[in-house]
C-alpha beads as a LAMMPS data file, in Angstrom:
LAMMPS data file: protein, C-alpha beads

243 atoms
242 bonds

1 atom types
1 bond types

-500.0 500.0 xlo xhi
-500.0 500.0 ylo yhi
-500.0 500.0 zlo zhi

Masses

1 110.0

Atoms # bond

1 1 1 0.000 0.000 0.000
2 1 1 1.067 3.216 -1.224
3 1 1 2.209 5.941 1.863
4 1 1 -0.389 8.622 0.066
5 1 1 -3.090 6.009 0.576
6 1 1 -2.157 4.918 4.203
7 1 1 -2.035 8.493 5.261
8 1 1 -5.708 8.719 4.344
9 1 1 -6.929 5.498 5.425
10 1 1 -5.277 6.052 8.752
11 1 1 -6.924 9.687 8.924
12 1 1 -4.032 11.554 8.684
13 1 1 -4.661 13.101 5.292
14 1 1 -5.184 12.470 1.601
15 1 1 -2.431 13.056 -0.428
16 1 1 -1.839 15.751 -3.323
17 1 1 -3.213 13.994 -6.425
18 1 1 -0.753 14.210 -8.566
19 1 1 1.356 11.462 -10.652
20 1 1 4.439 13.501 -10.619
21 1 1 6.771 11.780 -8.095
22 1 1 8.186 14.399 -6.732
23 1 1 4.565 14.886 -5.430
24 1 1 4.812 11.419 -4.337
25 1 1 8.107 11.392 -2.436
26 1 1 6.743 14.716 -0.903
27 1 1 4.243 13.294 0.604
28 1 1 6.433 11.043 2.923
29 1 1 8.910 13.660 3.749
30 1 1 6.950 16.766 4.569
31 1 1 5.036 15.141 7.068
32 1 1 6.500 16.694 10.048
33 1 1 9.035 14.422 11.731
34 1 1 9.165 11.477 9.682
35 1 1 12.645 12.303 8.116
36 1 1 13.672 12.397 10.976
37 1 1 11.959 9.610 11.864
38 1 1 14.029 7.752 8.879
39 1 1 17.070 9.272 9.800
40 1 1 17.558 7.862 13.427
41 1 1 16.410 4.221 12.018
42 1 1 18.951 4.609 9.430
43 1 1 21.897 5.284 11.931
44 1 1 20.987 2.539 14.236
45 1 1 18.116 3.418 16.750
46 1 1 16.355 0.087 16.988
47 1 1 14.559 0.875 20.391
48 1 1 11.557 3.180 21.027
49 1 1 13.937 4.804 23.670
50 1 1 16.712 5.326 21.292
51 1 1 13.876 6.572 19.016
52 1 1 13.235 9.094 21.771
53 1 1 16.981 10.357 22.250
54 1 1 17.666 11.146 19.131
55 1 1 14.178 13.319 18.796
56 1 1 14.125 14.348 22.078
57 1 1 11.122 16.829 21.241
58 1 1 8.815 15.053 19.730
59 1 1 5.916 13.785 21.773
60 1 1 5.530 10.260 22.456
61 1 1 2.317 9.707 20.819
62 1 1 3.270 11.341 17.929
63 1 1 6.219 9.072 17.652
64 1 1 4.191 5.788 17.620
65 1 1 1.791 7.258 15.274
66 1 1 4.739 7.525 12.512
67 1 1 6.142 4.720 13.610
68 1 1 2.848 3.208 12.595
69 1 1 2.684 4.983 9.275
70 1 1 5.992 4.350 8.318
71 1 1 5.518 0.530 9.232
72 1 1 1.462 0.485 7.210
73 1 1 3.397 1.885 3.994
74 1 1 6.659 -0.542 3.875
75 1 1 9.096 1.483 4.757
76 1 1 9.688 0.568 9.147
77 1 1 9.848 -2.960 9.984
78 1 1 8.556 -3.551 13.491
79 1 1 8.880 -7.199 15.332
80 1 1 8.852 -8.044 18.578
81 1 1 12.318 -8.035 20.924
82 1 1 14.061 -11.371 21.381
83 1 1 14.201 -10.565 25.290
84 1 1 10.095 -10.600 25.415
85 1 1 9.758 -7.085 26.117
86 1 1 9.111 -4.047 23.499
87 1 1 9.551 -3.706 20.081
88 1 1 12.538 -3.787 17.826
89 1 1 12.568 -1.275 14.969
90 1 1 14.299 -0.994 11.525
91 1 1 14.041 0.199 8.257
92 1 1 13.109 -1.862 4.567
93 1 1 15.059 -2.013 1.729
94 1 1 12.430 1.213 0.844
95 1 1 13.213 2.968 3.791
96 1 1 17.137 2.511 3.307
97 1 1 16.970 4.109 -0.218
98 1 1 15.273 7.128 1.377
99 1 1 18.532 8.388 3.105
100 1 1 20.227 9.341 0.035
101 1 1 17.405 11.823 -0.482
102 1 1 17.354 12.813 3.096
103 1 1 21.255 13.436 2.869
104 1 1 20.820 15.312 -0.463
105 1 1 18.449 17.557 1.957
106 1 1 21.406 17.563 5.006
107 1 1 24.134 19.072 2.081
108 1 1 21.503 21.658 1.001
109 1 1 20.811 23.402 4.377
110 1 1 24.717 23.013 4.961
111 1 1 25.324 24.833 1.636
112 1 1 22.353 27.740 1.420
113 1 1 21.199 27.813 5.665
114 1 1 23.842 27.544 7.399
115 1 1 23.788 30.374 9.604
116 1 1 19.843 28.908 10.820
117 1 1 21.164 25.648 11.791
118 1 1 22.857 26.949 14.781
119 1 1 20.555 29.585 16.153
120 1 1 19.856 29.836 19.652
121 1 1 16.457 27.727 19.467
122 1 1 17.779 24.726 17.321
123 1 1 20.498 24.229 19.872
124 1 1 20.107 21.089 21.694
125 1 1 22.626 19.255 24.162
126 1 1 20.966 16.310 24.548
127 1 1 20.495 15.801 20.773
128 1 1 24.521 17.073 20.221
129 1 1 25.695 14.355 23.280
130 1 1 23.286 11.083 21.101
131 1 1 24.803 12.361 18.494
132 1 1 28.883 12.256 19.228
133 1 1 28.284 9.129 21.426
134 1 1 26.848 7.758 18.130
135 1 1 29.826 9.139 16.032
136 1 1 32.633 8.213 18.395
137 1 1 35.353 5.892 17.642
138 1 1 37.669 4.035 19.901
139 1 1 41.028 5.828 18.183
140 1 1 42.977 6.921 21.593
141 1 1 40.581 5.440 23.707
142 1 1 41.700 3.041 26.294
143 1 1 39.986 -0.349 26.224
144 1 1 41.116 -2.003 29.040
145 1 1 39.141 0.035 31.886
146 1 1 36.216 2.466 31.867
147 1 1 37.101 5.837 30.363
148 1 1 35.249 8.735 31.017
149 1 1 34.873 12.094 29.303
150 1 1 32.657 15.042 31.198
151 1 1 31.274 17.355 29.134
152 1 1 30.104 20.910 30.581
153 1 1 28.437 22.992 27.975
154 1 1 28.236 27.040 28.636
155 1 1 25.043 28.784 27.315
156 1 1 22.410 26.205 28.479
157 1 1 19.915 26.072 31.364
158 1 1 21.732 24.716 34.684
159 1 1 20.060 21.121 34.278
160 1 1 21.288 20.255 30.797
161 1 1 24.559 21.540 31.107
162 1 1 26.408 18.127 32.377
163 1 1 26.724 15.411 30.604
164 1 1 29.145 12.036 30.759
165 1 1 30.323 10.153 28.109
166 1 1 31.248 6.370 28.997
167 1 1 33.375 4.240 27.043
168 1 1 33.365 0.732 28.260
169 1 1 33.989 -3.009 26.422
170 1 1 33.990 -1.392 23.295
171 1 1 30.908 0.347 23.616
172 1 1 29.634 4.127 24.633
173 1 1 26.841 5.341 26.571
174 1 1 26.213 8.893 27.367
175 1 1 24.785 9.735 31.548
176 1 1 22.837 12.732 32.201
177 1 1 24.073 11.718 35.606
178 1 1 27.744 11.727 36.923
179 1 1 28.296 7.332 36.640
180 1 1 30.844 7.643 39.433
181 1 1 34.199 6.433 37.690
182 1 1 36.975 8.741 37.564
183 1 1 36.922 11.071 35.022
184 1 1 39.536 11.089 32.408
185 1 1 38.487 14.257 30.818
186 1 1 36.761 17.436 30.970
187 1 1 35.551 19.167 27.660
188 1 1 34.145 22.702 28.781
189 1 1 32.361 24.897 26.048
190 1 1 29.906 27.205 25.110
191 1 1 27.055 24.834 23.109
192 1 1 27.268 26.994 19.834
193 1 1 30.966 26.251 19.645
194 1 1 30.678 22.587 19.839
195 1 1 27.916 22.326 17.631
196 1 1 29.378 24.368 14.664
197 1 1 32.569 21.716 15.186
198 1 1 30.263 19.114 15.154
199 1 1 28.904 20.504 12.112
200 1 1 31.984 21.094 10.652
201 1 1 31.489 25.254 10.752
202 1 1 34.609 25.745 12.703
203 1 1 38.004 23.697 12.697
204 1 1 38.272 21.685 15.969
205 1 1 41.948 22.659 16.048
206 1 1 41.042 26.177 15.754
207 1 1 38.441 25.961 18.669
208 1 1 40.991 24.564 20.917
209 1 1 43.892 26.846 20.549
210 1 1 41.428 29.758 21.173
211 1 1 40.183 28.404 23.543
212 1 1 37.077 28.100 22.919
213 1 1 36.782 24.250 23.793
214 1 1 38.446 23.885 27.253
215 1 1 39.879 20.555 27.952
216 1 1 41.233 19.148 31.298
217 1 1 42.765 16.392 31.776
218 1 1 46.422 14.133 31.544
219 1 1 48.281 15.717 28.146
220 1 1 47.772 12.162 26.606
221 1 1 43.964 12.421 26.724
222 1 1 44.065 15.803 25.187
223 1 1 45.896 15.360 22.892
224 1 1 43.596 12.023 22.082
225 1 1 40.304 14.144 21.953
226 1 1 41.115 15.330 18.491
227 1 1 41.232 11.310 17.087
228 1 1 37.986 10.415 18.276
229 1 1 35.681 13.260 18.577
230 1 1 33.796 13.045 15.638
231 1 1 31.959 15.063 13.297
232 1 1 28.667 14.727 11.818
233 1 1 28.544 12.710 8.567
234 1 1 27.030 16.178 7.328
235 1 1 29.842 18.146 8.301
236 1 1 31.622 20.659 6.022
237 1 1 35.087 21.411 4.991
238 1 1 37.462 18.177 4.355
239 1 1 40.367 20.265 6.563
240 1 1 37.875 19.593 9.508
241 1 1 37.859 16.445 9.074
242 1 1 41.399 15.822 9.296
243 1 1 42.069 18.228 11.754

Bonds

1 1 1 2
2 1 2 3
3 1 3 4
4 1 4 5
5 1 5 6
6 1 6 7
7 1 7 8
8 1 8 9
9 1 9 10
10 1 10 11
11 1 11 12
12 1 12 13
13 1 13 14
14 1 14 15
15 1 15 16
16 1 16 17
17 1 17 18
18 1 18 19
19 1 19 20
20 1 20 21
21 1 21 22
22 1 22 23
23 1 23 24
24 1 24 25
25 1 25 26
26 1 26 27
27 1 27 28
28 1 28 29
29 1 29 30
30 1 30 31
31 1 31 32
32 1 32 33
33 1 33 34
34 1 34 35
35 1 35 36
36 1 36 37
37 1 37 38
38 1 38 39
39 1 39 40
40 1 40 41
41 1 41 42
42 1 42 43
43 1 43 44
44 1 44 45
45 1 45 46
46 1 46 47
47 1 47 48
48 1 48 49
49 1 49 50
50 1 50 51
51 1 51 52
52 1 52 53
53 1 53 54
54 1 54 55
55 1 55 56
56 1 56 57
57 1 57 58
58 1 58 59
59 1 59 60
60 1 60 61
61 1 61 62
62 1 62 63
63 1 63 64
64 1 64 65
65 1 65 66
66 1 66 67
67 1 67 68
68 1 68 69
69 1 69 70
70 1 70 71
71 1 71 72
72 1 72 73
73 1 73 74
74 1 74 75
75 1 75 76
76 1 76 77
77 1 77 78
78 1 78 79
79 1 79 80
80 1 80 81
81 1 81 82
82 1 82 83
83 1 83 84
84 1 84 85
85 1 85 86
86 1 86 87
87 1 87 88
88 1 88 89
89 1 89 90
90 1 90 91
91 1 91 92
92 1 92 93
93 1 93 94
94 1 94 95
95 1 95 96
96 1 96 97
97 1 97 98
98 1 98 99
99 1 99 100
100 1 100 101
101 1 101 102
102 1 102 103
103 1 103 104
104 1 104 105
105 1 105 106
106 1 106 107
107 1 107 108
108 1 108 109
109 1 109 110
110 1 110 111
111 1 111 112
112 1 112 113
113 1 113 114
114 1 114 115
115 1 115 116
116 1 116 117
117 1 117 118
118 1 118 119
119 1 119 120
120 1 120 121
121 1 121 122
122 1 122 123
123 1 123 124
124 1 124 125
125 1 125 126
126 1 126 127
127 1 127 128
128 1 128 129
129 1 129 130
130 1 130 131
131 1 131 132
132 1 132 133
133 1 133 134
134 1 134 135
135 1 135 136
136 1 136 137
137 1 137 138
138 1 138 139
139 1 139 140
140 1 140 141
141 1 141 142
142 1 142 143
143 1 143 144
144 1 144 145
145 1 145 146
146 1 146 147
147 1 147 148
148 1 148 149
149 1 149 150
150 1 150 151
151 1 151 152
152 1 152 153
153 1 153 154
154 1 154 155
155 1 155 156
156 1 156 157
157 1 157 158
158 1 158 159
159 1 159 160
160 1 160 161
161 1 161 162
162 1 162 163
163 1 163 164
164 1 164 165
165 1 165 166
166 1 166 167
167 1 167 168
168 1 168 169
169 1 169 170
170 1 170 171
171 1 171 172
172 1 172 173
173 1 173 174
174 1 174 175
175 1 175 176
176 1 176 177
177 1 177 178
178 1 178 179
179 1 179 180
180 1 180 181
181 1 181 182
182 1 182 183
183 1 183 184
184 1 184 185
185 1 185 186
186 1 186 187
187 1 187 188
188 1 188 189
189 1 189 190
190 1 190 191
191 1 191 192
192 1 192 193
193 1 193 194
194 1 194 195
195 1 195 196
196 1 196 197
197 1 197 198
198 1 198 199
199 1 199 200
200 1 200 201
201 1 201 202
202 1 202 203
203 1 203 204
204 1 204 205
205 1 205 206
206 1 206 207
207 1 207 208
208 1 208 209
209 1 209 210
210 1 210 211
211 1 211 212
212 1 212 213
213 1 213 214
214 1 214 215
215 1 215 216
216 1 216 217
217 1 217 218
218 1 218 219
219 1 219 220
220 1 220 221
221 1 221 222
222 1 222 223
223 1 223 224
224 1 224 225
225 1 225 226
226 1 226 227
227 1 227 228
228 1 228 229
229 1 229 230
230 1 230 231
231 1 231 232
232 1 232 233
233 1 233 234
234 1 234 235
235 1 235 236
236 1 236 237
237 1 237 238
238 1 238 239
239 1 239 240
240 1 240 241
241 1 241 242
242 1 242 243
């Protein structure tokens, strides 16, 4: 079943009427969230509460009504958990060909509005944090013990200013509360500045020697932040990359 048709038989909407598929395609993606919806699937959410972290603004009965039309036209697989409890989610062969088209969208707003992406009300920490535990790599890491990076973000309300990054057996977790291992690390910056790293705005290199990003801590974990911080597969400027 066609999404256009599912929208309307679920109540949603009827679609635009047209054969054209841009018309088609449009009327997937300009339903509000379900890129995003995609996007998350595609980079390895699986959980509703993974769902969740990585749109940390949607409601949550908004999200299971996507879920739902994303599932009804092919494009979200849903089956239940091989522990017994909740539901595991993932995306079709359909909904994998979507992220091209999604990314396509990414490299536009990169290109023509930038400067919107990283005004005051689109800032997020708890969306930045999923985001570099997500991108993070184990290059200067330690793997034999825990390893822990604090994070304090300037220009943020009190409450979402602390975060912890935990890298243990191969694996990272972000806290919103301090674990209570030693910290390795402390990253201190104002939440604009790490974002326009993240999105590859501003050299990482550059940010540091201003000091801009703050980091505390033994030299060879500084000097290690720069190998596996990442940046966002969206991000800008190849020297970034490298730096």
């Amino acid at each position: 079943m066609g999404f256009a048709h599912s929208l309307s038989v679920m109540g949603e909407r009827r679609g635009y009427g047209q054969f054209c598929p841009i018309s088609r395609a449009a009327e997937l993606l300009s339903t509000r969230w379900t890129p995003l919806v995609v996007r998350e699937l595609y980079f390895g959410s699986t959980r509703y509460s993974e769902l969740r972290r990585g749109l940390p603004r949607i409601s949550s009965a908004l999200l299971s009504q996507r879920l739902k039309e994303l599932e009804h036209a092919g494009i979200v697989t849903c089956e239940p958990s091989g522990s017994g409890t909740g539901q595991v989610y993932g995306l079709t062969e359909a909904g994998r060909a979507l992220f091209p088209v999604l990314e396509s969208m990414g490299r536009w707003a990169q290109a023509h509005s930038r400067d919107d992406l990283t005004r005051t009300e689109n800032l997020d920490p708890d969306l930045l944090m999923w985001n570099i535990r997500r991108r993070a790599v184990f290059d200067g890491i330690p793997t034999d013990k825990r390893f822990v990076v604090a994070f304090h973000f300037l220009g943020v309300p009190s409450k979402r200013s602390r975060f912890w990054l935990l890298y243990w057996n191969r694996d990272t977790e972000v806290c919103i509360r301090d674990p209570g291992y030693d910290v390795s690390l402390v990253v201190t910056a104002h939440i604009r500045t790490l974002t326009q790293v993240w999105l590859g705005h501003v050299s990482l290199s550059d940010a540091v020697a201003r000091r801009d990003i703050l980091l505390d801590g033994d030299q060879e974990h500084v000097q290690a932040f720069k190998r596996w911080f990442p940046l966002s597969l969206l991000a800008t400027n190849d020297q970034n990359r490298s730096a």
